[in-house]
N, C-alpha and C positions, 0 to 999 in steps of 0.2 A: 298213731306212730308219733314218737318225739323226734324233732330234730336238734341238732343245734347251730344254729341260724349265726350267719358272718356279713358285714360291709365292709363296703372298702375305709379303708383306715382313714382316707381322705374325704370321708363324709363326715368326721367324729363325730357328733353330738346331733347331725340334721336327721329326720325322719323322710325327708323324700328321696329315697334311694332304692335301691334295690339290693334284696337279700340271700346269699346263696348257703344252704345246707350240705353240708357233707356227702352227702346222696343226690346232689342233681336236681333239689326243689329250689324253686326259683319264687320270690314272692315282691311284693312293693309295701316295703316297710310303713305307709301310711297305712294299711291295712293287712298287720300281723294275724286276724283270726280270717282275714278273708283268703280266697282261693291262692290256690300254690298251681307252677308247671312244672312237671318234669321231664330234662335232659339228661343225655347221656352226656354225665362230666368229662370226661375226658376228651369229648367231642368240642363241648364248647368251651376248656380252658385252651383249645388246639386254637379256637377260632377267636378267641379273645387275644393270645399269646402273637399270629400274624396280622394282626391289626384290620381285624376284618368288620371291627364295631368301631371303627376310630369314625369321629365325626369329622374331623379338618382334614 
């Protein structure tokens, strides 16, 4: 399966981040052919969205 894979716009140019597809695969941009996870998107832009990943 193809995906087409996004970061956040505030990473621009770094490779150490994390990448989310259109469908819910999650990956860590240091390693684009290595393993993917997948979520229910709508689940985790819920959980993103209430600041449930906020680190401070």
């Amino acid at each position: 399966m193809t995906y087409s894979w996004r970061k956040s716009s505030r990473s621009a140019d770094q490779t150490n981040c994390v990448e989310l597809a259109n469908t819910g695969a999650v990956r860590d941009s240091k390693n684009p052919t290595g393993p993917t996870i997948t979520v229910d998107l709508s689940t985790l832009l819920a959980a993103i969205k209430s600041g449930r990943f906020d680190l401070a």
